[in-house]
TIPA-687772 format. One line per 2 residues: number of its first residue (from 0); their letters; for each residue y, x, z of N, C-alpha, C, O, CB. Coordinates in pm, whole numbers. Each point is the difference from the previous one (the first is absolute). Glycine has a CB too. Example, Ala and Ser with C-alpha at 12.3 -4.5 7.8 and 13.67 -1.06 7.14 Angstrom:
<nodes>
0	AS	-569 1319 780 119 -89 0 120 90 0 -2 104 66 -115 -293 59 ~ 222 154 -197 119 82 6 109 -77 73 111 51 17 -174 67 -232
</nodes>
This chain:
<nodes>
0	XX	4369 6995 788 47 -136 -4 -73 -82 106 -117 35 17 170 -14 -263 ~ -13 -110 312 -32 -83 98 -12 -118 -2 106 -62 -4 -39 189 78
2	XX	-210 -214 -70 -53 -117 -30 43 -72 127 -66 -104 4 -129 180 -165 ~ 253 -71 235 99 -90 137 -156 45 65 -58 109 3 285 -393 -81
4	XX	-263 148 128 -84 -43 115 -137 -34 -52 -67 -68 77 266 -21 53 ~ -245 116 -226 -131 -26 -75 -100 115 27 10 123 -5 116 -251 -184
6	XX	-232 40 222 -63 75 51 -93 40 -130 -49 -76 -83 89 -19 338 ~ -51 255 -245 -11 93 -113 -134 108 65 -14 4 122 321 -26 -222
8	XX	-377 85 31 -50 104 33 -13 121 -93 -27 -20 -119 -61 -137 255 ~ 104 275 -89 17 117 -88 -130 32 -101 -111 15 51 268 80 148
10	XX	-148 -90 -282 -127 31 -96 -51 167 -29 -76 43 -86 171 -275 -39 ~ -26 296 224 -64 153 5 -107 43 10 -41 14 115 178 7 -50
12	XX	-200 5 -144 -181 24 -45 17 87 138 82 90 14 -169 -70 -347 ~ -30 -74 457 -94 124 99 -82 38 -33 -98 -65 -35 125 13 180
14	XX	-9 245 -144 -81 58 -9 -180 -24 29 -107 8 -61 347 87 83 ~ -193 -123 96 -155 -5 76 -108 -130 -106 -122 -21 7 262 74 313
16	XX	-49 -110 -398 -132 -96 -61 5 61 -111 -39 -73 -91 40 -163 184 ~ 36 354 -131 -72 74 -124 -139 59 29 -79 45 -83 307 19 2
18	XX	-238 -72 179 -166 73 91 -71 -164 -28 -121 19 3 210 211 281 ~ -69 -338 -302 -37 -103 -10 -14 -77 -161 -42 -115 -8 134 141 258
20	XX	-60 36 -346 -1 42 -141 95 -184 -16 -53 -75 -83 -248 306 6 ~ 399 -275 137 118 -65 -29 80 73 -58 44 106 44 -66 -228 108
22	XX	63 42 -313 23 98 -83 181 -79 79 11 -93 80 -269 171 -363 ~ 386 19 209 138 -48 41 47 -135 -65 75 -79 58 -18 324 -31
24	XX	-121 -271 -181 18 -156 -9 -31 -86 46 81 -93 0 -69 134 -112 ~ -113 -56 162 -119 -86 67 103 -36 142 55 -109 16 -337 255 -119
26	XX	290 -48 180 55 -14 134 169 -89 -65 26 -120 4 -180 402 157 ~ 235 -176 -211 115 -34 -76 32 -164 -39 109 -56 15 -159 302 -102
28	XX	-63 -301 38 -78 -165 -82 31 -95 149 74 -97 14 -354 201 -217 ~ 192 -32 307 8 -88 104 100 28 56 59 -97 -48 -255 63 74
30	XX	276 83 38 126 -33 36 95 -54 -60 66 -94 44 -117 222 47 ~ 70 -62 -215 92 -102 -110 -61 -178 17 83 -90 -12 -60 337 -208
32	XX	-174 -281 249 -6 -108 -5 1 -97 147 24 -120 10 -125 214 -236 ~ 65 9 339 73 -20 172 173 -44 -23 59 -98 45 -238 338 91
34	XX	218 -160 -200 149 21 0 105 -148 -76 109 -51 27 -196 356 -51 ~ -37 -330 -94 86 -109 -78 -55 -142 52 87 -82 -26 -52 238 -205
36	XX	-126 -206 284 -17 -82 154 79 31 122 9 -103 66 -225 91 -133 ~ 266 94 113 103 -43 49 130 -41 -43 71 -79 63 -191 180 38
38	XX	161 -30 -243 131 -42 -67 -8 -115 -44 105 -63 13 -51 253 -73 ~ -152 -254 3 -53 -154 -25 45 -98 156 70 -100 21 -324 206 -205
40	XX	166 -10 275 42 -135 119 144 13 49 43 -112 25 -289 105 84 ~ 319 84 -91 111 39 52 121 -77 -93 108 -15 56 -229 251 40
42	XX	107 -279 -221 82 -30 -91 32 -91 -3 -88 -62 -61 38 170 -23 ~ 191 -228 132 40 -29 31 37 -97 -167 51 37 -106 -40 141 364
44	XX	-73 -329 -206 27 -67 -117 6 -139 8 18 -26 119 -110 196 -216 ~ 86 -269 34 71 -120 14 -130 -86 95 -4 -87 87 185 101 -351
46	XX	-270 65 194 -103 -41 111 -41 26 141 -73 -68 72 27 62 -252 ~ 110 120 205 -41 67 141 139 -86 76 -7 -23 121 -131 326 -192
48	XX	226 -336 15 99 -30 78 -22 -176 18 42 -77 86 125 310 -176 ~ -243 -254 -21 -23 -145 72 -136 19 73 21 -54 109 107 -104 -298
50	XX	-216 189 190 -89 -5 67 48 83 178 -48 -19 112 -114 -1 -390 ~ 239 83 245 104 49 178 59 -150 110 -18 -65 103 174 319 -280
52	XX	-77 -235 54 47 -194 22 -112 -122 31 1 -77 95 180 132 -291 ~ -234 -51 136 -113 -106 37 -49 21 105 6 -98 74 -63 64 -260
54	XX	-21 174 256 -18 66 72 62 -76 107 -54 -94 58 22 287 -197 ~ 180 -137 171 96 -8 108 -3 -161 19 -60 -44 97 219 275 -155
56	XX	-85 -337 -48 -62 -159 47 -125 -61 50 -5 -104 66 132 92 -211 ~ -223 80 113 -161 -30 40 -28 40 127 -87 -59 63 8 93 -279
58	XX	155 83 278 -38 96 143 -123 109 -85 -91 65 51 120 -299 205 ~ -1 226 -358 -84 58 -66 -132 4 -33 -59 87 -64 204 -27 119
60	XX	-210 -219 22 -123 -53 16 -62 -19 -186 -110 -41 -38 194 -100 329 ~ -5 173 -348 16 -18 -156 -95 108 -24 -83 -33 -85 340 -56 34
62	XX	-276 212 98 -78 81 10 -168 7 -14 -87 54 -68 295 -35 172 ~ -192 -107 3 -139 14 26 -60 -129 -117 -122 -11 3 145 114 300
64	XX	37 -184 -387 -112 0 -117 49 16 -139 -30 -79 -90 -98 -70 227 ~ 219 275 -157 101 29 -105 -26 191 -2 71 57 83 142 -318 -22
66	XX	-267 317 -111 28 158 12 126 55 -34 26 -8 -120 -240 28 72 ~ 268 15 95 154 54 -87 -34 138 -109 -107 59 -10 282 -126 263
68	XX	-76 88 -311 -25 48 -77 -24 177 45 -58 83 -70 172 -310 -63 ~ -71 244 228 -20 153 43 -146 -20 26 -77 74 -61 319 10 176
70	XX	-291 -177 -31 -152 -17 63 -112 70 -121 -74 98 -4 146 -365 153 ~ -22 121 -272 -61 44 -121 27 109 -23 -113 39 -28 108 -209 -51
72	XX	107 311 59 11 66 -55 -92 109 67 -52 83 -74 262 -188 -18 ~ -237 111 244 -50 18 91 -198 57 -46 -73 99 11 315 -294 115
74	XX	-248 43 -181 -101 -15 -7 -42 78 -109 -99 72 9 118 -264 105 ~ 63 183 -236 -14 92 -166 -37 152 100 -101 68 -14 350 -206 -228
76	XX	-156 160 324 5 153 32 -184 2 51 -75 96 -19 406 -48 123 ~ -357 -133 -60 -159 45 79 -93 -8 -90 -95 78 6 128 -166 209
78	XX	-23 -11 -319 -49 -26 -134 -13 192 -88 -97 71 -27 252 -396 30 ~ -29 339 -19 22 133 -42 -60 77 80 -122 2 -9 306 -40 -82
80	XX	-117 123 193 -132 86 91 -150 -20 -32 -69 83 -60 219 -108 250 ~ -193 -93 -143 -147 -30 44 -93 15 -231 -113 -30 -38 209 -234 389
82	XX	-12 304 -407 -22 19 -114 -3 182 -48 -91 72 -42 197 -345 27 ~ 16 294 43 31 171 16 -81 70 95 12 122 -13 217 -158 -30
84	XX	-321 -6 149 -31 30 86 -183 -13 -54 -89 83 19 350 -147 146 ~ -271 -57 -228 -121 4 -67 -43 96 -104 -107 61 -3 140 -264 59
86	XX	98 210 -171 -31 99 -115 34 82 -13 -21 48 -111 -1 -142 32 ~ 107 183 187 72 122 7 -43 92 159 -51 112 -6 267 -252 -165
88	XX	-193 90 267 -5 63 117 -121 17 122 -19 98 71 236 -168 -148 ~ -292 -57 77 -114 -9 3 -164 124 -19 -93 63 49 279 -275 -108
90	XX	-112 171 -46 -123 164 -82 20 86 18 -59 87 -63 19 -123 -93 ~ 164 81 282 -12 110 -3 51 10 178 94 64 47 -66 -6 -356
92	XX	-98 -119 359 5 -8 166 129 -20 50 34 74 92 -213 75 -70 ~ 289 -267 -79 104 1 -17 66 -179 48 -42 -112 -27 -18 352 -165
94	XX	128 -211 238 54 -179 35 140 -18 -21 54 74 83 -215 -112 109 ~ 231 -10 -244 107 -29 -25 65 -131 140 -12 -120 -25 -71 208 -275
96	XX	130 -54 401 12 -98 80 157 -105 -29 108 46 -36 -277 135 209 ~ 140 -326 -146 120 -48 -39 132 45 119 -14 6 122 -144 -215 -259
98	XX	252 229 78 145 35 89 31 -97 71 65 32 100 34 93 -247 ~ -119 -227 134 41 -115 150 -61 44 77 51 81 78 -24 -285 -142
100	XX	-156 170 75 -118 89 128 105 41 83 42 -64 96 -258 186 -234 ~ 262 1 94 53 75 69 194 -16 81 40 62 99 -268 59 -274
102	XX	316 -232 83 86 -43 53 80 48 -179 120 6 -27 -163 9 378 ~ -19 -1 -399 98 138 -143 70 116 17 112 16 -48 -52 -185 -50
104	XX	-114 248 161 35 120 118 -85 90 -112 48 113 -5 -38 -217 322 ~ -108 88 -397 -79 149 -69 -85 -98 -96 -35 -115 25 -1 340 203
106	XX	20 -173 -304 -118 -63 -81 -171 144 61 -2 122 -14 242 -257 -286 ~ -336 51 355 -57 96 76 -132 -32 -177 -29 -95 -73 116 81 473
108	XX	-123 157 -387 -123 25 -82 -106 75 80 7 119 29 134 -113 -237 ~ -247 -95 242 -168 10 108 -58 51 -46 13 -31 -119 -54 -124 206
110	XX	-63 259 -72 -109 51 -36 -82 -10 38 -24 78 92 97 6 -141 ~ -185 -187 9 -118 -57 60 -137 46 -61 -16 51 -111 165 -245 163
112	XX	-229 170 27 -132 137 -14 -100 -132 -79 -3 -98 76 9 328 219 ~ -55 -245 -376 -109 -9 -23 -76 -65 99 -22 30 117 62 139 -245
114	XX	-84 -291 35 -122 -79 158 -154 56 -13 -50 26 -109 173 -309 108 ~ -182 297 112 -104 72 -18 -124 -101 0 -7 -56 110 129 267 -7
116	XX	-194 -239 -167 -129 -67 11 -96 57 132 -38 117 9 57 -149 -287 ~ -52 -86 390 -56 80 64 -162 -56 -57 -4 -105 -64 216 158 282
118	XX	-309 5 -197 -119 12 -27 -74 -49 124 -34 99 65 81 82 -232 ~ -86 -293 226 -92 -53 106 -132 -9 -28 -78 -43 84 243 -69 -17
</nodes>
């Protein structure tokens, strides 16, 4: 079945972070919750259509001291990560990177080493 133009990402547990003891719910949790921030912002409602409108009469200068509602939704998504990333991925040399970064082309997952104390 086909969600049109919504931007979606596949929730297929990778192998390679079973070497990283990410269990398949855990990973599964965060995309389901990547996934329903975008269906939140994408959703098309009495509000997004006036705040479009307002937008277009303003030159859209309405913007800059009004967040729209995708911005906000935007923001939940980094809220989320920068949380999943604290109590799930983190601990285990793991980064969950946000998908704009990148254009929404991949959801990229980093593997970052451990900071080392240096001793002077």
């Amino acid at each position: 079945m086909s969600n049109g133009f919504t931007t979606r990402f596949y929730d297929r547990f990778p192998q390679e972070l079973e070497d990283r003891n990410i269990t398949e719910t855990q990973f599964k949790h965060t995309i389901q919750g990547i996934n329903s921030c975008f269906l939140d912002a994408e959703k098309l409602s009495l509000l997004t259509f006036v705040e479009g409108c307002l937008g277009c009469l303003s030159i859209f200068t309405l913007f800059l001291f009004y967040d729209s509602h995708y911005k906000k939704t935007m923001d939940r998504l980094d809220l989320f990560l920068l949380e999943q990333n604290a109590s799930v991925y983190r601990k285990r040399g793991l980064e969950v990177i946000n998908p704009l970064s990148n254009g929404l082309l991949e959801l990229e997952i980093r593997i970052i080493e451990p900071q080392r104390e240096e001793i002077v």
